[in-house]
C-alpha positions as CSV (number, residue, x, y, z in Angstrom):
1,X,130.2,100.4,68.1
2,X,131.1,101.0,71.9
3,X,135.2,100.2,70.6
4,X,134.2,103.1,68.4
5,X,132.9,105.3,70.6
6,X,135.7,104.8,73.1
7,X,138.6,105.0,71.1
8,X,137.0,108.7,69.6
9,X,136.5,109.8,72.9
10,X,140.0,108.2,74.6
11,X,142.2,107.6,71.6
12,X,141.5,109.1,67.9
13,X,141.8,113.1,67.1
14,X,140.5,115.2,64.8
15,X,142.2,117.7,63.1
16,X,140.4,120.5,61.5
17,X,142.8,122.6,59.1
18,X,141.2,125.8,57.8
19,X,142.4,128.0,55.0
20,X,141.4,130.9,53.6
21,X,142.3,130.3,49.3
22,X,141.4,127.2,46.9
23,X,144.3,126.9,45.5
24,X,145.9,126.6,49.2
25,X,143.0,123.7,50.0
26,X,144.5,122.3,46.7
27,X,147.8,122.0,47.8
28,X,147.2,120.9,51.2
29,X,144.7,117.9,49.4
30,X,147.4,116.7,47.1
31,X,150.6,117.1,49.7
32,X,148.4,115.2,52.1
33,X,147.1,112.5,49.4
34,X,151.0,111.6,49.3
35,X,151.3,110.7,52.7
36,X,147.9,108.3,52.4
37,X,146.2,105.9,49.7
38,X,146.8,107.0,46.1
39,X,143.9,108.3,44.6
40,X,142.3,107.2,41.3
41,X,143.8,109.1,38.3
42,X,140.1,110.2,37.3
43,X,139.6,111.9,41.2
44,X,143.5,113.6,40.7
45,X,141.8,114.5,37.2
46,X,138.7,116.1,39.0
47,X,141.0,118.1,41.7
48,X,143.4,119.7,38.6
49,X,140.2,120.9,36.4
50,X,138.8,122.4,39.6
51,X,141.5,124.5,39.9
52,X,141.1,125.5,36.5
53,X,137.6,127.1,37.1
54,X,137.8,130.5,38.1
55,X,134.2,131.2,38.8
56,X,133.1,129.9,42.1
57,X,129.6,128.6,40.9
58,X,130.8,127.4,37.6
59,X,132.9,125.2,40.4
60,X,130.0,124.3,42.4
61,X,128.0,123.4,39.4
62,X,130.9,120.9,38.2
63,X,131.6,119.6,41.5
64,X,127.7,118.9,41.9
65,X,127.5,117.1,38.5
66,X,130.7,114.9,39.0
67,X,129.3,113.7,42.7
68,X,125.6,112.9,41.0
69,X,127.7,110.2,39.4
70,X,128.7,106.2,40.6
71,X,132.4,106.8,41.1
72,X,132.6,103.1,40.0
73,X,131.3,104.2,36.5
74,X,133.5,106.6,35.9
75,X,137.0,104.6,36.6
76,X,135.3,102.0,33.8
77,X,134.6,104.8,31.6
78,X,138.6,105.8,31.7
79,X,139.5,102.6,32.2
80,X,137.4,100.5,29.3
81,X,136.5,103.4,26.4
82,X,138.4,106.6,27.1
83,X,142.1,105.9,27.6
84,X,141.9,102.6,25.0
85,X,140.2,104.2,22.2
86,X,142.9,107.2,22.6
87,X,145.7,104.9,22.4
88,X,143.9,102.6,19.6
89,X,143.0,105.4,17.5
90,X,146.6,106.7,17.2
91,X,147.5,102.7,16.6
92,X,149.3,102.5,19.9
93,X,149.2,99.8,22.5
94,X,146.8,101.0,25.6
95,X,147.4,100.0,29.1
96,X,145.8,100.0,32.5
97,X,144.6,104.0,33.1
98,X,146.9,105.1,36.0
99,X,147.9,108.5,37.6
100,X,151.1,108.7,35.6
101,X,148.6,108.8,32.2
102,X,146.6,111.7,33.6
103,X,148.6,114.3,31.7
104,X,146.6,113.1,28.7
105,X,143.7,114.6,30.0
106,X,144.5,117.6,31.6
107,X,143.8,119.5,28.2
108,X,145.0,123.0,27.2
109,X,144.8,126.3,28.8
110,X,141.9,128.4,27.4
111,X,144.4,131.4,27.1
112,X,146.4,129.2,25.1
113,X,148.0,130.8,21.8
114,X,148.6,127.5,20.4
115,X,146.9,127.4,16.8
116,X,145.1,123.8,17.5
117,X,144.1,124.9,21.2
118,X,143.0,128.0,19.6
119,X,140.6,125.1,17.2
120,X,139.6,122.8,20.8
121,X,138.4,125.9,22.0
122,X,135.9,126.6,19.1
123,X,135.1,123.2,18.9
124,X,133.6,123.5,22.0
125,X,130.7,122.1,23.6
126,X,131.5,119.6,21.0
127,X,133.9,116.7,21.7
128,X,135.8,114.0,20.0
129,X,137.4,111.3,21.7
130,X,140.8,111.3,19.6
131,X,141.0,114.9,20.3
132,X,142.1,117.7,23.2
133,X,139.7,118.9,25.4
134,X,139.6,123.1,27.1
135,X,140.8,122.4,30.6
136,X,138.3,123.2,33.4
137,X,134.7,122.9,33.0
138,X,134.7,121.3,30.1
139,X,136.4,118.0,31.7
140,X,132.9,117.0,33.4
141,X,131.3,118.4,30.7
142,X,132.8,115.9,28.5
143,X,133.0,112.9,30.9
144,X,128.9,113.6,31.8
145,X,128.9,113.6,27.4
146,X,130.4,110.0,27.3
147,X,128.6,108.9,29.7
148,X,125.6,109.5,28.6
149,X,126.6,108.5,24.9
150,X,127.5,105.0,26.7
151,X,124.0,105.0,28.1
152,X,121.7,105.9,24.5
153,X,124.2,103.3,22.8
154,X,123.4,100.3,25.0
155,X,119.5,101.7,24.5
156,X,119.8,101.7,21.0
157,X,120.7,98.1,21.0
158,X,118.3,96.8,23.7
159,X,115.1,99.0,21.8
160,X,115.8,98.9,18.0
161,X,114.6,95.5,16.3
162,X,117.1,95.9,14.1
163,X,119.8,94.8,16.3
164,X,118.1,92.2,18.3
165,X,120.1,89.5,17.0
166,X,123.1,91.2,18.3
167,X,121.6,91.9,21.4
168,X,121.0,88.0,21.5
169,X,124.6,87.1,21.1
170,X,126.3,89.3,23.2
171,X,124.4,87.4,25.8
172,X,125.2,84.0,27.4
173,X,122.0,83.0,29.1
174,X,119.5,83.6,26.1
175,X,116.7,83.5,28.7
176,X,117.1,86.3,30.0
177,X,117.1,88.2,26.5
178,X,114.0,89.6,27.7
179,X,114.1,90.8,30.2
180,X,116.5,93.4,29.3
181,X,115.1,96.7,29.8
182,X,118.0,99.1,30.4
183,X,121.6,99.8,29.9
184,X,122.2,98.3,33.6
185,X,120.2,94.8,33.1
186,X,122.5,94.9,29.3
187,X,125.7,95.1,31.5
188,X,124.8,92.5,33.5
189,X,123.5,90.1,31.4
190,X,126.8,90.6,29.4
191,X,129.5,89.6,32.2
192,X,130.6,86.6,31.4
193,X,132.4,83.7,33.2
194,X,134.9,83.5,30.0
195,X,137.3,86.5,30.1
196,X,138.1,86.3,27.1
197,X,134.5,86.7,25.8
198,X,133.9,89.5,27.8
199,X,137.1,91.5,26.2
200,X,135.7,90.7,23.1
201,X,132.2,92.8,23.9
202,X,134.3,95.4,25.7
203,X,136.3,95.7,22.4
204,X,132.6,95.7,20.8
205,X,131.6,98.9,22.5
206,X,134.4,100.4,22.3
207,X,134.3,100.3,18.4
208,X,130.7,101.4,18.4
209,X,131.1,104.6,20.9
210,X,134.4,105.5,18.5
211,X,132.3,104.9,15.6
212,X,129.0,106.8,17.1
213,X,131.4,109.5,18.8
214,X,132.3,110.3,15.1
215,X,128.9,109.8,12.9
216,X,126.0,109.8,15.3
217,X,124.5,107.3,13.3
218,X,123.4,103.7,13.7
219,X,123.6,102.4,10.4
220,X,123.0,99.0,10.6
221,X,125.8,97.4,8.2
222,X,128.4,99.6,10.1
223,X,127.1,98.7,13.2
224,X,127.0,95.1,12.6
225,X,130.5,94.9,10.7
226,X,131.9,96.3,14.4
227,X,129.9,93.5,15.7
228,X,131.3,91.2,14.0
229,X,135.2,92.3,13.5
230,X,135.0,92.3,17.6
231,X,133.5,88.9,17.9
232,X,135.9,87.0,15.3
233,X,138.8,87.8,18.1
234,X,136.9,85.5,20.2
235,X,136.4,82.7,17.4
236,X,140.3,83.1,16.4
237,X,142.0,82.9,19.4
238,X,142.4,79.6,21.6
239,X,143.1,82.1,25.0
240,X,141.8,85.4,24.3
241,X,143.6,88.0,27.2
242,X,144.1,92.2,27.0
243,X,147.4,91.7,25.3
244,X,145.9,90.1,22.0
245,X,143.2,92.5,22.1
246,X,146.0,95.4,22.5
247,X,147.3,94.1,19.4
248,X,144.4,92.9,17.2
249,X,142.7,96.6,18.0
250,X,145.9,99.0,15.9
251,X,146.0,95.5,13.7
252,X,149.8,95.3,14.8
253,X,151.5,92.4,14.1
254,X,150.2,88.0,14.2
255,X,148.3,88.1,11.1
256,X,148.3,84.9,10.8
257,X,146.5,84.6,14.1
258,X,143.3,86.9,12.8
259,X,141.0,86.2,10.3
260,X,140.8,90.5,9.9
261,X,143.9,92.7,10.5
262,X,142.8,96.3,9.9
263,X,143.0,99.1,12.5
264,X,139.3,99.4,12.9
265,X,139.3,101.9,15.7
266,X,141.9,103.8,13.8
267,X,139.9,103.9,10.4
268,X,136.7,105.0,12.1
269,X,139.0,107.9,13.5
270,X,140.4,108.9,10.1
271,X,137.0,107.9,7.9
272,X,135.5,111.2,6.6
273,X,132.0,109.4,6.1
274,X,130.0,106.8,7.9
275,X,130.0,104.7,4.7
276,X,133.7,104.0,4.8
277,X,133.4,101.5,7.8
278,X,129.8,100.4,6.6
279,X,131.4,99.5,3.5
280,X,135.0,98.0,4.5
281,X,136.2,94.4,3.4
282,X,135.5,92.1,6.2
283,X,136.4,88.6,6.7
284,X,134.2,86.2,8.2
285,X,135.2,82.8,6.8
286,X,138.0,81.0,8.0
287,X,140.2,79.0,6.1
288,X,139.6,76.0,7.5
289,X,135.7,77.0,8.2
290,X,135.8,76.8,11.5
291,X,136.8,78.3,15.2
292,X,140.0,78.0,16.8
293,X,138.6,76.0,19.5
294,X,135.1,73.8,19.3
295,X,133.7,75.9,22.4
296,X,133.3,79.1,20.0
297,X,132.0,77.0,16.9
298,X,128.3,77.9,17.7
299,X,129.4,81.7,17.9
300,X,131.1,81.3,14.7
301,X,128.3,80.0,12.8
302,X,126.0,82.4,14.4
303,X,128.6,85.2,12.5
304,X,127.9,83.8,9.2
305,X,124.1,83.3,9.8
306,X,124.6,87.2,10.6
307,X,127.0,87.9,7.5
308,X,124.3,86.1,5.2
309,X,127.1,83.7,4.6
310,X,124.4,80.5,5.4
C-alpha cells in the first residue's frame, strides 16, 4: 500500500476529460478502448444500444438494470444460449461469441421502413431468440428476459417432481441431489470434471430455453425427449468436444457416429405446436445395445430406464 501511495503521489497521473454530448463520451470510450484491453462483445453491445436511447432516464434505467447484473452471467448467457441457439436454429455451425459477431445483435432502427423491422417492432415486449430485436432499450430488456427465463427453467427442474429423475442425472455426485435449492446450487452441482459431459447438459439447456422460448410450456414428454437427444451425444461419442456438438446440434454430417440425427434446435424453431417435438421419433437403442465407451454404460441404461425401454 505505501508503493501505491507513493507512486500516485510521485509517479501516476490522472487525467480527467470532460465533454459536454453522449455521443462525444461515446466516441472518446470506444477510440480509447482501441488503444487498451479489448472489451467483451456483450459490454461494446451495451455501449452501441446506449447510444440508441434518446431519452436520458430511459438510459439511466437501462444502464441501472444492466449493472444490477454478474457481468460473468451475462458473457455465459451470449456465450452458452444466445449466440449458439442463433446459429443452431438457422442449422449453421456456432462459434466462440466475439466482437466481430456483435453485428448480430445490434438489431434494427425503430424508424426503420423495412417490412420485417416494421413486424420486430410490433412484436415488442415480446422476444424470440431466432428473431431481430428494436435496438436500444429493448437489448437489456431482452437480455434481463433470458435471463430470467434461464433462472424459472433451472427452478422448474429443481421443484417439479416430475423431473426429478432428470435432475438426478444431470448430476455427478447423487448426494448432493438434495441439497439443491436454487438455480446456483443446480449450476454447481452440474460442472463436471468430464468436458465432454458438461457440453452435453450445456447442449441440454440450450434445447430446453429454445424449446420454452417458443411454447412456454413444460410438457413432460418434450421435455424429457430434449433430455435425452442431448444426453445420447455423451453415450455415442468416445471424446465428446464443441466441434461434435457443433455438428450433432444442425444434425450435419457423421450419421453414423449418432444414434439421432435430426436438427432438434432447428425443429423446435420451425414447430408450429409444442406437440411436434413432444411427439418426434427418437432413438434411444443402439445397435449394438450399448455406449461407445464402458464409462457412459450406467448413463445409457439410465436413458432407457427413462425411455420405458427396461
Amino acid at each position: 500500500k505505501e508503493a501505491f501511495d507513493k507512486a500516485l503521489s510521485e509517479v501516476l497521473e490522472v487525467v480527467v476529460i470532460t465533454v459536454d454530448e453522449i455521443s462525444e463520451a461515446f466516441q472518446l470510450f470506444d477510440s480509447q478502448n482501441t488503444r487498451g484491453r479489448e472489451l467483451y462483445p456483450h459490454d461494446l453491445l451495451k455501449a452501441y444500444h446506449l447510444r440508441e436511447i434518446h431519452d436520458k432516464y430511459d438510459m439511466q434505467r437501462a444502464v441501472l438494470k444492466w449493472e444490477s447484473k454478474d457481468p460473468k452471467a451475462i458473457r455465459e448467457l451470449f456465450d452458452n444460449y444466445l449466440f449458439p441457439l442463433w446459429n443452431w436454429s438457422k442449422r449453421r455451425k456456432s462459434s466462440r461469441f466475439t466482437a466481430a459477431e456483435i453485428d448480430l445483435y445490434k438489431g434494427i432502427e425503430e424508424s426503420s421502413g423495412y417490412t420485417y423491422a416494421r413486424r420486430a417492432n410490433k412484436a415488442m415486449p415480446y422476444f424470440l431468440l431466432s428473431e431481430p430485436l428494436i435496438s436500444g432499450g429493448d437489448f437489456f430488456e431482452m437480455v434481463d428476459h433470458y435471463m430470467q427465463m434461464l433462472h424459472s427453467i433451472k427452478l422448474e427442474l429443481i421443484d417439479n417432481p416430475d423431473f426429478t429423475r432428470i435432475k438426478e442425472l444431470l448430476i455427478d455426485d447423487k448426494s448432493k441431489v438434495g441439497q439443491i435449492k436454487t438455480p446456483a446450487d443446480l449450476d454447481k452441482a452440474c460442472k463436471s470434471s468430464s468436458t465432454g459431459m458438461n457440453h452435453a447438459r450445456n447442449l441440454f439447456f440450450c434445447a430446453l430455453l429454445c424449446y420454452y422460448d417458443r411454447f412456454h410450456n413444460f410438457d413432460l414428454m418434450a421435455v424429457k425427449k430434449l433430455f435425452t437427444w442431448a444426453m445420447m451425444l455423451r453415450v455415442d461419442m468416445n471424446h465428446l468436444g464443441f466441434d461434435s456438438v457443433n455438428r450433432y446440434a444442425i444434425g450435419f454430417g457423421d450419421n453414423d457416429k449418432y444414434t439421432n440425427s435430426e436438427p432438434v434446435i432447428s425443429l423446435i424453431s420451425s414447430a408450429r405446436r409444442h406437440t411436434e417435438i413432444s411427439g418426434m421419433p427418437l432413438m434411444v437403442k443402439r445397435d449394438n445395445d450399448k455406449a461407445e465407451t464402458e464409462k457412459w454404460q450406467g448413463l445409457y441404461e439410465d436413458l432407457l430406464l427413462l425411455n420405458g425401454y427396461k
